[in-house]
C-alpha positions in Angstrom: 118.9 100.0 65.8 116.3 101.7 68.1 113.6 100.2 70.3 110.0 101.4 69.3 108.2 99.9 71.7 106.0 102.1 74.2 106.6 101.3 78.0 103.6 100.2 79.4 102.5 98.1 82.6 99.8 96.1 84.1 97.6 98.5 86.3 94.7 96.7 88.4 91.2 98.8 88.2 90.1 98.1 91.9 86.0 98.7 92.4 85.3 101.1 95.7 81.2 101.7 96.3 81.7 105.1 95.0 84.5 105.5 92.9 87.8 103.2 91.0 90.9 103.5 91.5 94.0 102.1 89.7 97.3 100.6 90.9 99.9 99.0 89.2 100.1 95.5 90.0 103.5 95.5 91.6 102.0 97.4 94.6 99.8 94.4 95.0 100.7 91.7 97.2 97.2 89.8 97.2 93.6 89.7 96.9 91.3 87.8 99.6 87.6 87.3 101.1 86.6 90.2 103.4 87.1 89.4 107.1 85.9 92.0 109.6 88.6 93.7 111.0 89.1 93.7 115.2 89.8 97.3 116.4 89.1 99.7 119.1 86.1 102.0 119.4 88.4 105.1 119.7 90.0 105.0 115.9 89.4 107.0 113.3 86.1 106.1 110.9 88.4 104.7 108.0 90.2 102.6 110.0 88.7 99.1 109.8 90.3 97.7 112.2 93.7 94.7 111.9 92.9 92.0 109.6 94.6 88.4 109.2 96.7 88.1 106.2 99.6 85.5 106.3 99.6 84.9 110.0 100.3 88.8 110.2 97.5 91.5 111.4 97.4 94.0 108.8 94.8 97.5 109.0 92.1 97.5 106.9 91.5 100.8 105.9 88.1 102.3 103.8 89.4 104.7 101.4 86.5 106.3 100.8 86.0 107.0 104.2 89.5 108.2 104.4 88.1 110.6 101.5 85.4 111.9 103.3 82.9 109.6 102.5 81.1 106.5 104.0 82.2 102.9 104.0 80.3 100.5 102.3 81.0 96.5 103.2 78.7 95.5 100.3 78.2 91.6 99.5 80.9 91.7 97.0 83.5 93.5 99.4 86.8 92.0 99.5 90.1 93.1 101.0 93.3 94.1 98.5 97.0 93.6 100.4 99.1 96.1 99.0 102.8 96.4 99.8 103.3 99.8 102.0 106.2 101.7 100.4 106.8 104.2 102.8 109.6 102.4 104.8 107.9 102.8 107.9 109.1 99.9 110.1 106.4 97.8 111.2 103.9 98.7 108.4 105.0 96.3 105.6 101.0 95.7 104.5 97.9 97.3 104.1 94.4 95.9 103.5 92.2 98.3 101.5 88.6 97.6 101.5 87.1 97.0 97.8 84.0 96.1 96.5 84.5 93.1 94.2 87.0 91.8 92.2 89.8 93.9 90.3 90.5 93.8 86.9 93.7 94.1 85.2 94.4 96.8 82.3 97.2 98.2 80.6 98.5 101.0 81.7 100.9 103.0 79.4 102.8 106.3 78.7 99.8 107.7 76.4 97.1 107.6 79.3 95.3 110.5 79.0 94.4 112.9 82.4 90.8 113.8 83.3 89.5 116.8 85.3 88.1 116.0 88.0 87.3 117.1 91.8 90.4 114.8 93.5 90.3 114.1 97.1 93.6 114.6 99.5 94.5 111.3 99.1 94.0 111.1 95.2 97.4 112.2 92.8 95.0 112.1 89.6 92.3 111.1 87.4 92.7 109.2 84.4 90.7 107.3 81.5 90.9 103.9 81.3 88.4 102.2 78.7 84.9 103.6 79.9 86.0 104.1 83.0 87.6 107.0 85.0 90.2 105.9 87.8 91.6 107.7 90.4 95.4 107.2 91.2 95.5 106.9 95.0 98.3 108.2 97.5 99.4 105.5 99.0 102.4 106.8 101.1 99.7 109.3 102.0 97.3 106.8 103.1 100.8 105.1 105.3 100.9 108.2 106.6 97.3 108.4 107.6 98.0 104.8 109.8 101.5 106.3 111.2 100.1 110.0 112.1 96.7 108.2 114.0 99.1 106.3 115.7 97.9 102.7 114.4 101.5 101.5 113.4 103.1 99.2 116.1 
């Protein structure tokens, strides 16, 4: 007897002020209200400084920024926790600033690839309903934090 069924997992769609971008939600650890981040002056533009998740600080980072672009704290922003999967000890979290709330979609092996301009930090672009989503690289954003010297 053979299985039919098509692999397929639920992605989040997570709003940025200029773009989306998509994530499974496994490499989601929580959504909550935007806090200003504390930092110092001498940091790089997409750093937003340490947040307070859980009775840890997390960094906050802008991922537009990171891409070049500006950061936007609109009225809508919040902050998405994501679980760092690079292994690098002391970053277990990272708060990525987004612009309302995500929304969930199913994400399977028939998602089709659009051509478009990708930033460093951006694997690919693909279709998702009306939308186009950028998949994010998120051990290269860890290594953004790591190589600027923000992970303690």
């Amino acid at each position: 007897m053979r299985d039919h069924r098509v692999s397929s997992l639920t992605g989040l769609l997570l709003p940025l002020g200029d773009r989306h971008l998509i994530l499974p939600n496994v490499a989601i650890a929580e959504l909550i209200d935007y806090q200003p981040g504390t930092f110092d002056l001498d940091t790089p533009p997409w750093y937003l400084g340490r947040v307070t998740w859980r009775d840890r600080h997390i960094p906050l980072l802008s991922f537009e920024s990171a891409c070049g672009q500006k950061t936007v704290i609109g009225e809508r922003a919040r902050i998405v926790v994501l679980n760092a999967l690079g292994g690098h000890a002391g970053l277990k979290f990272i708060g990525l600033l987004v612009q309302g709330i995500p929304r969930s979609c199913k994400l399977d092996s028939q998602l089709s690839y659009v051509d478009v301009p990708l930033c460093p930090l951006e694997k690919a672009a693909v279709q998702i309903a009306d939308q186009v989503a950028k998949v994010p690289d998120l051990p290269g954003l860890e290594a953004l934090l790591v190589e600027a010297g923000l992970v303690g």
